[in-house]
DONU-898940 format. One record per residue (C-alpha): residue in three letters; y, x, z. Coordinates in nm, 4 decimals, padded with zeros to 6 digits. Layout:
# residues N
  rest         y         x         z
   ala         Y         X         Z
...
***
This chain:
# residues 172
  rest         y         x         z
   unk   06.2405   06.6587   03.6357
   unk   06.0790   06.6469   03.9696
   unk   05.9107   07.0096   03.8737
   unk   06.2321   07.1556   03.7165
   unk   06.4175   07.0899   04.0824
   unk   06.0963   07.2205   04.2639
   unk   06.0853   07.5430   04.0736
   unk   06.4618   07.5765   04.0528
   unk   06.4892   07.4861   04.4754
   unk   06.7437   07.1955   04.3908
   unk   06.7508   06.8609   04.4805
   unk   06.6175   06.6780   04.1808
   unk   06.9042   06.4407   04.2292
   unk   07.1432   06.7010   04.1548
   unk   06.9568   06.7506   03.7868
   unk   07.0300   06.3977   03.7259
   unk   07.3914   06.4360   03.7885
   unk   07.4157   06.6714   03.5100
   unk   07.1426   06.6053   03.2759
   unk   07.0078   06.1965   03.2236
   unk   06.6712   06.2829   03.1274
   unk   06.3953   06.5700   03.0462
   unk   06.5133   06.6504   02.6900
   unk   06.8920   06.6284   02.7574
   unk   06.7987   06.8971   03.0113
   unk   06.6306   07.0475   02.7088
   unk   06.8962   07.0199   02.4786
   unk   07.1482   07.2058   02.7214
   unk   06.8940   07.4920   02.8256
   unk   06.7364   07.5672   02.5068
   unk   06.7962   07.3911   02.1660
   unk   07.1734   07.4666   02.2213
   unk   07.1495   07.8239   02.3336
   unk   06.9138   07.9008   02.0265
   unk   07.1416   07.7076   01.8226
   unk   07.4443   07.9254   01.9418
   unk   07.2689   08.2455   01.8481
   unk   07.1353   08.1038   01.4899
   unk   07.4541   08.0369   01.4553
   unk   07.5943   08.3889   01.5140
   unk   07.3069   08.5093   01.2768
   unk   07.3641   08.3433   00.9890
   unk   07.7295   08.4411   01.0195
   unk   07.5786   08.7873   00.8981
   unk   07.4961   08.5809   00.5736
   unk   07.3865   08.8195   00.2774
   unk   07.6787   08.8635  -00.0046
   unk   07.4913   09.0001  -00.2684
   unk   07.8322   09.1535  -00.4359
   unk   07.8718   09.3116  -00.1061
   unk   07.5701   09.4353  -00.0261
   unk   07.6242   09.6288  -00.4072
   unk   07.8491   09.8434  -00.2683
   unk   07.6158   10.0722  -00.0661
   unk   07.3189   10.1572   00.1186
   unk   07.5870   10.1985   00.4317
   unk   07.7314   09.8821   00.4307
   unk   07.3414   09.7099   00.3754
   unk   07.2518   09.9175   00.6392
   unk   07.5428   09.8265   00.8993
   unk   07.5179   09.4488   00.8286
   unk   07.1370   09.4560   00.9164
   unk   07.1927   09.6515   01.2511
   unk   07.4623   09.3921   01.3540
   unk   07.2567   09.0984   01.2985
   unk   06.9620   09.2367   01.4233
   unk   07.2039   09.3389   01.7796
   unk   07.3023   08.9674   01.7185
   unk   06.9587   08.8635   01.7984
   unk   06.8208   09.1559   02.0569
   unk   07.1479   08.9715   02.2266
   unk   07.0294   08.6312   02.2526
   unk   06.6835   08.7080   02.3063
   unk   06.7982   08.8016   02.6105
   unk   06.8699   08.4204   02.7143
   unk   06.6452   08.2669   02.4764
   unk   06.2653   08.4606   02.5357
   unk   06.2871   08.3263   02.8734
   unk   06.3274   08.0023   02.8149
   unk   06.0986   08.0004   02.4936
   unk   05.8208   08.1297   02.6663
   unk   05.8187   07.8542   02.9644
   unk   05.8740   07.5988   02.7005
   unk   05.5367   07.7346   02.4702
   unk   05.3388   07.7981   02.7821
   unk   05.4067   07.4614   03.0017
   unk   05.4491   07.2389   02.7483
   unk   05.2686   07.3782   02.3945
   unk   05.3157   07.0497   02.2048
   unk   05.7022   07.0913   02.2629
   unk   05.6824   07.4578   02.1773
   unk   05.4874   07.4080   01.8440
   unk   05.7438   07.0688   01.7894
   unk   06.0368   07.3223   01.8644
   unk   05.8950   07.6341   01.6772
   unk   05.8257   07.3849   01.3627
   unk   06.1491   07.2278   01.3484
   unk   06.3919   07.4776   01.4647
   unk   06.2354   07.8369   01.4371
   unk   06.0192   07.7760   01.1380
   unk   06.3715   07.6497   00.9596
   unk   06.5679   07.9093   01.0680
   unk   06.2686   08.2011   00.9709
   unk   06.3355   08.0008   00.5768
   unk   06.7266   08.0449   00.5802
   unk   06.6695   08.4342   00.6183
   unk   06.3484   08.3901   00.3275
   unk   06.6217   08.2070   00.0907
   unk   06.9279   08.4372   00.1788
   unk   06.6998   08.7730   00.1161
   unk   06.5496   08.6461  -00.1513
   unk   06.8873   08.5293  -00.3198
   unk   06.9575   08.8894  -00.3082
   unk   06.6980   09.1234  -00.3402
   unk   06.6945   09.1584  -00.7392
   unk   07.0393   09.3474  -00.6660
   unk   06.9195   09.6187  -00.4627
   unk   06.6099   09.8908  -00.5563
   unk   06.3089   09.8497  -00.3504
   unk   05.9768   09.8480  -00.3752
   unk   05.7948   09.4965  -00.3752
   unk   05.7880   09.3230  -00.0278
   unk   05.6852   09.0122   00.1241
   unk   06.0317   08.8791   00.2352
   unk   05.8994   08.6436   00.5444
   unk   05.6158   08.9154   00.6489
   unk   05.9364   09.1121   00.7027
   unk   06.1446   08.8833   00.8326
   unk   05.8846   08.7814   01.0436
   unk   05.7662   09.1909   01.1232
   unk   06.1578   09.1879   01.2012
   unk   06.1655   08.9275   01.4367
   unk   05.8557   09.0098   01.6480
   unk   05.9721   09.4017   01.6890
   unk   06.3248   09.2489   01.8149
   unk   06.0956   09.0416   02.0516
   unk   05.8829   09.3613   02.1947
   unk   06.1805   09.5580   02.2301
   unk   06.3559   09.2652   02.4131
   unk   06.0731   09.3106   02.6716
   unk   06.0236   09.6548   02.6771
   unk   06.3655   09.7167   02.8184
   unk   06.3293   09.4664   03.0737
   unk   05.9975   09.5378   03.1648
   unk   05.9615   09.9106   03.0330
   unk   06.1657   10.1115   02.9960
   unk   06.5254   10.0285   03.1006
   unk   06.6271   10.3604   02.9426
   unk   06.5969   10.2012   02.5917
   unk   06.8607   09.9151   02.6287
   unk   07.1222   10.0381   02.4956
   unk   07.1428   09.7071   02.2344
   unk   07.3584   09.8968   01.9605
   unk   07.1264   10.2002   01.8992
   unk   06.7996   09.9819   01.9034
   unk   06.9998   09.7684   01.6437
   unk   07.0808   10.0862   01.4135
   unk   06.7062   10.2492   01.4600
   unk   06.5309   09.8827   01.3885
   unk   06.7814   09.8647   01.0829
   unk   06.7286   10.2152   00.9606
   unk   06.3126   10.1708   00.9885
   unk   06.3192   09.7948   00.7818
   unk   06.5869   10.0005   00.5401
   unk   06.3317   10.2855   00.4775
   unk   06.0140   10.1055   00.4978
   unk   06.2105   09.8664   00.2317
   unk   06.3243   10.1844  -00.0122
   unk   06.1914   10.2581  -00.3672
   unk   05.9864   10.5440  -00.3858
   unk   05.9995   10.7314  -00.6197
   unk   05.8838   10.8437  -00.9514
***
């Protein structure tokens, strides 16, 4: 705690009128925020019936979850990133029992699917994962690159479109 108030120039006794200890501090700054955007994410939940209906409506439901999370990376790869780089037993714990869970929801949900729709054969957590990470490098290439790009909604509807295509039957 004594660090936390250094690097955040606060009295440390103002942390503990907040937060009791270390991991309620935790709790409030990251588990809660990730758990807030997980949240959001699974309320794009895949309705195989729905996603019958066309290649638009598959299409518009992947760009809105994947805005969903280019949105709360925006709080959360911050915070992430201090947590796996000052304290890497934490950020394994974390990744293990929070990411790692999530990462499965998505596997199970596509998967649940995927025998409804004609593609060629994937690896559904290689792309869920390929999905994730590109989400993460455009997260920092708008704020450290190129601030032209962040225009959320458009990276969301090119990310979608490139999964979607890479994702297609071919055919013959």
């Amino acid at each position: 705690m004594r660090d936390i108030s250094v690097l955040a120039g606060i009295n440390q006794a103002l942390i503990y009128r907040h937060f009791d200890s270390k991991q309620e501090l935790f709790e409030a700054a990251i588990a809660k925020p990730f758990e807030d955007t997980v949240e959001r994410l699974l309320a794009y939940g895949f309705d195989a019936d729905r996603y019958l209906e066309s290649p638009e409506l598959r299409r518009e439901r992947l760009a809105n979850l994947l805005h969903t999370l280019l949105t709360g990376l925006d709080y959360l790869l911050p915070l992430l990133s201090v947590l796996m780089f000052a304290e890497p037993d934490r950020g394994r714990e974390f990744y293990r029992e929070r990411v790692d869970r999530t990462i499965d929801v998505f596997v199970e949900q596509i998967e649940a699917f995927s025998d409804t729709w004609e593609h060629r054969d994937f690896d559904v957590r290689l792309v869920v994962l390929s999905g994730l990470a590109t989400c993460v490098a455009v997260n920092l290439d708008t704020k450290l690159g190129h601030a032209s790009s962040s225009d959320r909604a458009q990276l969301a509807a090119a990310l979608a479109d490139n999964i979607l295509l890479g994702l297609e039957a071919c055919p013959g």
